[in-house]
C-alpha positions in Angstrom: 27.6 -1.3 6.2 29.2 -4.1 8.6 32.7 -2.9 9.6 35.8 -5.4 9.1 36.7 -7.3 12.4 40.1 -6.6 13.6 42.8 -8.9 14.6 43.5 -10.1 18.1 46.5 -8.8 19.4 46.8 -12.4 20.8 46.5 -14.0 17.5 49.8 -16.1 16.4 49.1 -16.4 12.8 52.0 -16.0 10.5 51.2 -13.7 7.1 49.6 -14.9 4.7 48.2 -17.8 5.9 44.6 -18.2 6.9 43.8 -18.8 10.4 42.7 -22.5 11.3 44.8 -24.2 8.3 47.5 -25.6 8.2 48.0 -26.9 5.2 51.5 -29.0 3.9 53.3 -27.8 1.1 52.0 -30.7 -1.0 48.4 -30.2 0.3 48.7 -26.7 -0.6 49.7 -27.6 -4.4 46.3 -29.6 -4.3 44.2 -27.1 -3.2 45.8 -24.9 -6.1 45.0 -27.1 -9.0 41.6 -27.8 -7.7 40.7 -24.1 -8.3 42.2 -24.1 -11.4 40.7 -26.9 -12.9 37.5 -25.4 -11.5 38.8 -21.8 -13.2 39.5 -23.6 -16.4 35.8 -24.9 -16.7 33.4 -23.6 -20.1 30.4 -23.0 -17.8 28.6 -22.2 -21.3 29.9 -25.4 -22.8 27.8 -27.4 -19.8 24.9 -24.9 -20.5 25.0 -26.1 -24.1 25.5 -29.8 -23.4 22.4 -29.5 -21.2 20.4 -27.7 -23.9 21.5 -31.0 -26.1 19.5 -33.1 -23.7 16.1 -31.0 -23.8 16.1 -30.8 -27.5 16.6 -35.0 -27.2 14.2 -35.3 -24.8 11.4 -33.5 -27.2 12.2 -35.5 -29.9 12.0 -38.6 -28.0 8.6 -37.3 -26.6 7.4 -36.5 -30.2 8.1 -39.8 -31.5 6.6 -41.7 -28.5 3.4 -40.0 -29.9 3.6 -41.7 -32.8 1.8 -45.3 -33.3 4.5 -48.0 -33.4 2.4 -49.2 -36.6 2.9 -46.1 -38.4 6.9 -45.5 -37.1 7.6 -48.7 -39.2 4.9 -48.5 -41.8 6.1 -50.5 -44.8 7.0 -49.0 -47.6 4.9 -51.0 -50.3 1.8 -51.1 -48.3 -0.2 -49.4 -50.6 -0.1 -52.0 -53.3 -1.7 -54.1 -51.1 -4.6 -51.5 -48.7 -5.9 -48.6 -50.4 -6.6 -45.5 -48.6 -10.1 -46.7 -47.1 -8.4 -49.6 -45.8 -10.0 -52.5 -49.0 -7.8 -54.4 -50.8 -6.5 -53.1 -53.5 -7.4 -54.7 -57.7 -4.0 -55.3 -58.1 -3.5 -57.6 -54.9 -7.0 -58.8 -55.4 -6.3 -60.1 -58.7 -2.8 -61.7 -57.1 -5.1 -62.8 -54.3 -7.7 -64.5 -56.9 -4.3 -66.5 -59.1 -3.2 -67.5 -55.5 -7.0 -69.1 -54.8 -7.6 -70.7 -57.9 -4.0 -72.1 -57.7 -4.4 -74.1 -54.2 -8.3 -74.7 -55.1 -8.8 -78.5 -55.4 -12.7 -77.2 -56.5 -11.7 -74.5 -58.9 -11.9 -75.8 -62.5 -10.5 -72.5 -64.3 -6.9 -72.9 -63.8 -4.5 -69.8 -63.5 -2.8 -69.4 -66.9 1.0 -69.0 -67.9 2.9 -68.2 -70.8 5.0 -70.7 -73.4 7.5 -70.9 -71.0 5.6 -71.3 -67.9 5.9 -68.2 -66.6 2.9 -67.0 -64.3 0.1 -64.4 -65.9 -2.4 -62.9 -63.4 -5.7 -62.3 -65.0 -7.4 -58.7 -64.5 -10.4 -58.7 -63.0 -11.0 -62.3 -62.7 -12.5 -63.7 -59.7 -12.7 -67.5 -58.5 -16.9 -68.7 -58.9 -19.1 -68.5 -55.6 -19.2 -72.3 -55.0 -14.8 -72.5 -55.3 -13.5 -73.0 -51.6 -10.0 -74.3 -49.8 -10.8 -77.7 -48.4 -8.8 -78.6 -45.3 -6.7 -80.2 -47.3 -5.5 -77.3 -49.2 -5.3 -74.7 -47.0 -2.9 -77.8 -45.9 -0.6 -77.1 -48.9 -1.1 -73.5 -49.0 0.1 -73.5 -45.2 3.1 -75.7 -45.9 4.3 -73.6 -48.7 4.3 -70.1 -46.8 4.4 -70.9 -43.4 6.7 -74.5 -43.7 3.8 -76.7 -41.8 0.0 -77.2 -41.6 -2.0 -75.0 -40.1 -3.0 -76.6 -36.2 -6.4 -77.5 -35.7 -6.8 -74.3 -33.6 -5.8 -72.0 -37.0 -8.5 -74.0 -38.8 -10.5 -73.4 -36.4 -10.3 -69.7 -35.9 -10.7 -69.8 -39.5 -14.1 -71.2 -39.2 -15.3 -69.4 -36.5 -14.1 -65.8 -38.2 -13.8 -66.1 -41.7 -16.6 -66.3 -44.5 -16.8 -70.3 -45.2 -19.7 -73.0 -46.7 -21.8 -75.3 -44.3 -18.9 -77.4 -44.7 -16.4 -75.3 -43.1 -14.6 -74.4 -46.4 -12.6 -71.3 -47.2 -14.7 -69.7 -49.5 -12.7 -66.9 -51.9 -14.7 -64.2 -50.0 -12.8 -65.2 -46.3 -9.7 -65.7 -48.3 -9.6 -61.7 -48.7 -10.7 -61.1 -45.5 -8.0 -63.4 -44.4 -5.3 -60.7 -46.0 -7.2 -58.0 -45.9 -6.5 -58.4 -41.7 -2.8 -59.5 -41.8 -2.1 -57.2 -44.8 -3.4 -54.4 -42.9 -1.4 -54.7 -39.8 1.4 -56.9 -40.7 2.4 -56.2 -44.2 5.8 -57.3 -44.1 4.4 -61.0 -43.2 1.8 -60.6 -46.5 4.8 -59.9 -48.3 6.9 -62.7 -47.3 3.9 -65.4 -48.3 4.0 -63.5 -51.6 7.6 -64.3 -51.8 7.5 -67.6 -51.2 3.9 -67.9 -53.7 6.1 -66.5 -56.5 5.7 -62.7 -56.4 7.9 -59.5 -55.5 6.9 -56.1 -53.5 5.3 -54.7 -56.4 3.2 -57.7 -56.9 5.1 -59.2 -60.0 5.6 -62.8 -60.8 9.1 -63.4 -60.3 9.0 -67.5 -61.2 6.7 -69.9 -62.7 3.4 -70.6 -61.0 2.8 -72.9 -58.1 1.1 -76.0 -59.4 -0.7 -79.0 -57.7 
């Protein structure tokens, strides 16, 4: 094995001091606590802290993987899409009082009780020739969405929807119509119901909207 150099004869350094340093009393204190504070260190506490970090980093990478759409999936959205991705009876028939209510052409009114609380009908569909004019989807706009629709909206409704040779929401585009935003934005179907006159399970909560 390598043998240990000897010291010069010539060599002028004093015991105990290494050769090449000449350190000050005071420069020699800092050099003291350094190694101390790097003595005092938890080398398996920085291990551990390090171990925190992967464990975040895979649970960050795990959640990326899920769809933003299903990370804040609201919580009622069943009452309104089934499994298959239709409109549920319960929203249809909420859908259906909604219609008939804004419907200048419907004849067969929604009902309410004595004190003019709202009923929703089972099963109980608008007939094939009821449609929102212009001017009611007008009023139905103002009431959930605080304006008209723009000509665009209307628009896009005609081009998209299921409407007469007139251009009329017919009942059939009117679920379409929620069966799209209901879908992907339930929170927004839910706040027209809100303002229409029904909670998050699809009750009525006040009397009826009327012409």
């Amino acid at each position: 094995m390598p043998t240990q150099s000897q010291p010069s004869p010539s060599s002028s350094s004093s015991p105990g001091k290494d050769k090449g340093l000449d350190l000050s009393p005071e420069e020699t204190e800092l050099v003291e606590k350094w190694k101390r504070s790097i003595a005092d260190s938890d080398p398996l506490e920085l291990s551990q802290d390090d171990d925190d970090d992967e464990d975040e980093d895979r649970t960050l990478s795990k959640d990326s993987r899920v769809p933003p759409a299903q990370q804040h999936e609201h919580p009622e959205k069943h009452l309104l899409i089934d499994d298959e991705g239709n409109i549920t009876q319960e929203f249809e028939d909420v859908l259906s009082h909604i219609f008939r209510t804004f419907s200048s052409s419907c004849s067969a009114k929604p009902s309410s009780d004595r004190q003019g609380r709202t009923e929703v009908e089972k099963g109980v569909r608008p007939s094939k020739s009821a449609i929102l004019t212009e001017s009611d989807l007008d009023r139905f706009a103002t009431l959930t969405n605080g304006s008209p629709l723009s000509q665009e909206s209307k628009q896009e409704i005609a081009d998209l929807l299921d409407t007469d040779q007139q251009g009329n929401l017919t009942f059939e585009g009117f679920l379409s119509m929620y069966t799209l935003q209901s879908d992907n934005e339930p929170q927004e179907t839910f706040k027209d119901l809100q303002k229409l006159g029904f909670d998050s399970r699809l009750n009525p909560i006040h009397t009826s909207v009327q012409n």
